[in-house]
PAZAVO-989881 format. One record per residue (C-alpha): residue in one letter; x, y, z. Coordinates in pm, whole numbers. Each point is the difference from the previous one (the first is absolute). Example, Ala and Ser with C-alpha at 12.3 -4.5 7.8 and 13.67 -1.06 7.14 Angstrom:
! residues 2
+----+--------+--------+--------+
! aa !      u !      v !      w !
+----+--------+--------+--------+
!  A !   1230 !   -450 !    780 !
!  S !    137 !    344 !    -66 !
+----+--------+--------+--------+
***
This chain:
! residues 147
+----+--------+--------+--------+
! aa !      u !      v !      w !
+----+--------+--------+--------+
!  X !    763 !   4374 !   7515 !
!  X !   -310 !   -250 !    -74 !
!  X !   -230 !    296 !     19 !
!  X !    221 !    250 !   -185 !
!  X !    -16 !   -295 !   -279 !
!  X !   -383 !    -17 !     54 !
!  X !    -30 !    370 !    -53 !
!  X !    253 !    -39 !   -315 !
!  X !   -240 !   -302 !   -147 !
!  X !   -344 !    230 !     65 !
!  X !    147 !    294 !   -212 !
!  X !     44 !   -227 !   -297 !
!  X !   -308 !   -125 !     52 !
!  X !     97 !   -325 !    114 !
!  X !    -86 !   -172 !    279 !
!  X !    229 !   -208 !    268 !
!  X !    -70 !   -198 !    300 !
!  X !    297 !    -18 !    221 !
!  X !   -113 !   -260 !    199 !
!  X !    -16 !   -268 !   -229 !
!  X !    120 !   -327 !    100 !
!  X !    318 !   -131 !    -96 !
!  X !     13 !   -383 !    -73 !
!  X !    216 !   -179 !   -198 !
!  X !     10 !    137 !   -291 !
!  X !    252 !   -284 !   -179 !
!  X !   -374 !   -122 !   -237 !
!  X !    -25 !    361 !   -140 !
!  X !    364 !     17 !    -64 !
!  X !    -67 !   -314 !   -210 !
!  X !   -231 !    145 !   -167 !
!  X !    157 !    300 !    -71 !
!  X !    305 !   -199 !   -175 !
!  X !   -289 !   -221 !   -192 !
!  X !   -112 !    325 !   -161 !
!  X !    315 !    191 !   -103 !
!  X !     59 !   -374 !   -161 !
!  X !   -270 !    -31 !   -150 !
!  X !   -239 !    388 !    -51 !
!  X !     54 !    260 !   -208 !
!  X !    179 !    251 !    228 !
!  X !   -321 !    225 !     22 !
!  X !   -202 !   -309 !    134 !
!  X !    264 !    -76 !    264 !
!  X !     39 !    330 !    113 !
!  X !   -418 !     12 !     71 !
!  X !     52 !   -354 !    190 !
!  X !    248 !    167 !    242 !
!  X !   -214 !    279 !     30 !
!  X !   -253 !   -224 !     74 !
!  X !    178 !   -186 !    266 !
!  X !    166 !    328 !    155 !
!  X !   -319 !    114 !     86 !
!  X !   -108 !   -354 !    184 !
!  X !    274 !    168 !    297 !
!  X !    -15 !    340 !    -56 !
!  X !   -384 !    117 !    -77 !
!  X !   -191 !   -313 !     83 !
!  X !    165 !   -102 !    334 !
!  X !     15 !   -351 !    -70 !
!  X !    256 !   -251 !     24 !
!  X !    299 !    -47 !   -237 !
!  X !    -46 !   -379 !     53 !
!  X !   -383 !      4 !   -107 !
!  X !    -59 !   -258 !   -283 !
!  X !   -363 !    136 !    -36 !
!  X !    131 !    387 !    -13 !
!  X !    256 !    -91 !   -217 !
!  X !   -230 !   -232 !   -267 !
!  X !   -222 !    313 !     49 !
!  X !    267 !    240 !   -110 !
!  X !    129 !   -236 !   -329 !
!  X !   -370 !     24 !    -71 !
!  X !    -45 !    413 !     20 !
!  X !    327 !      2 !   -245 !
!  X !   -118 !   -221 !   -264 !
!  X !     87 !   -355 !    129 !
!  X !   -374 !   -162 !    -19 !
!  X !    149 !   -391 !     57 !
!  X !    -33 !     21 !    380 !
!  X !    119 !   -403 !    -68 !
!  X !    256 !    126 !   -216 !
!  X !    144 !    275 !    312 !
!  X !      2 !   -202 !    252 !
!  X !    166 !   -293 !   -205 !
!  X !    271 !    217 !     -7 !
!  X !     36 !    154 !    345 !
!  X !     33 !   -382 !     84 !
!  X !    310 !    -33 !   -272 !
!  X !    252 !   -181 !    150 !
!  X !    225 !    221 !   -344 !
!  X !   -109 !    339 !    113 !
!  X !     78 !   -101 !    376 !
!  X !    328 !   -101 !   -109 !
!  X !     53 !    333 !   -211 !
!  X !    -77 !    199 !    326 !
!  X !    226 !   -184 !    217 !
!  X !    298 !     84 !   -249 !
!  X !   -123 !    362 !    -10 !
!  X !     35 !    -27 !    374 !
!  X !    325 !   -172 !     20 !
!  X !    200 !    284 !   -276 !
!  X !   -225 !    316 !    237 !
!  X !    155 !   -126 !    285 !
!  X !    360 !   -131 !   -147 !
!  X !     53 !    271 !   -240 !
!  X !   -202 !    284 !     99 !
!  X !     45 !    -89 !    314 !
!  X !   -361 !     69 !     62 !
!  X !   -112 !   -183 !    387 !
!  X !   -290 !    218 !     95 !
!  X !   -320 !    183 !   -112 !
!  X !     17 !    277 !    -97 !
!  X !    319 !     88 !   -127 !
!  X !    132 !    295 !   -139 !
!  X !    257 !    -29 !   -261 !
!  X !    139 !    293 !   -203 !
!  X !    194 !     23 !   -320 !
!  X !    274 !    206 !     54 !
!  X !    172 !    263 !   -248 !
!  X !    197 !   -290 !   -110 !
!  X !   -212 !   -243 !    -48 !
!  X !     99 !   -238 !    302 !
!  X !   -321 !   -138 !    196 !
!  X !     28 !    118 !    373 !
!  X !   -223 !   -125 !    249 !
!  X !   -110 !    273 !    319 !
!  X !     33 !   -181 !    319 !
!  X !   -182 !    226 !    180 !
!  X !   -322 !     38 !   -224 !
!  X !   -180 !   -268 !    209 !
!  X !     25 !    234 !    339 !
!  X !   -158 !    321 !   -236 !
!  X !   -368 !    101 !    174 !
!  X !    -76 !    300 !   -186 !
!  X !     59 !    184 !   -329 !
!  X !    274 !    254 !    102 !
!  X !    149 !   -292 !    125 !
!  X !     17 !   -185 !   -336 !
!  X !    121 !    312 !   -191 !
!  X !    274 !     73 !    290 !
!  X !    145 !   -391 !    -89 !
!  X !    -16 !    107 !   -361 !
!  X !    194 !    305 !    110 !
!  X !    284 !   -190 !    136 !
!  X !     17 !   -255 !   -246 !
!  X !     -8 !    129 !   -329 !
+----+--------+--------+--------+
***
């Protein structure tokens, strides 16, 4: 499915490096809750961009403060003091651990990924079976079934 993805990526001239490493990605998170605080929404959306491709096009580790700082800095944020003031905010690493607490006690969100669909009535379901999916037909088969 990686590759199909790859292919998917390359046709919208994009590129994607499904190898990066995964790390703990908890500091961008923080960051990520400092901007939609604090940016305009255009300015937070290119800081997520930013740090999306650190995993998917660069390789690198979620948990890399120096690919991370680097990132703030391609979207605008120049105060490399300023960035990583923040991803050491004791308030946006509070923030995330409530966001964790209502994904996994109201969403009932335990793993990555997850699939969750809005159904025709608007109830929140959550598809059990969409971490075992290995390919694309596979993924639209669940959807099949489900909605």
């Amino acid at each position: 499915m990686i590759d199909i993805l790859c292919s998917q990526f390359e046709e919208l001239d994009m590129e994607m490096n499904p190898r990066g490493l995964i790390g703990n990605s908890a500091l961008a998170h923080r960051l990520q809750i400092w901007a939609d605080e604090e940016l305009s929404p255009q300015q937070a959306h290119r800081l997520k961009d930013r740090l999306f491709k650190i995993h998917c096009c660069q390789g690198k580790s979620m948990g890399d403060v120096d690919a991370i700082v680097k990132a703030a800095s391609k979207a605008g944020l120049k105060d490399e003091a300023r960035v990583r003031t923040i991803l050491k905010s004791s308030k946006y690493a509070s923030k995330l651990k409530k966001m964790k607490r209502h994904a996994t006690n109201k969403l009932e969100i335990d793993t990555v990924p997850c699939l969750l669909v809005v159904e025709k009535d608007g109830k929140l379901r959550k598809l059990e079976e969409a971490k075992d999916i290995e390919t694309v037909e596979g993924f639209l088969e669940l959807l099949d079934r489900n909605i």
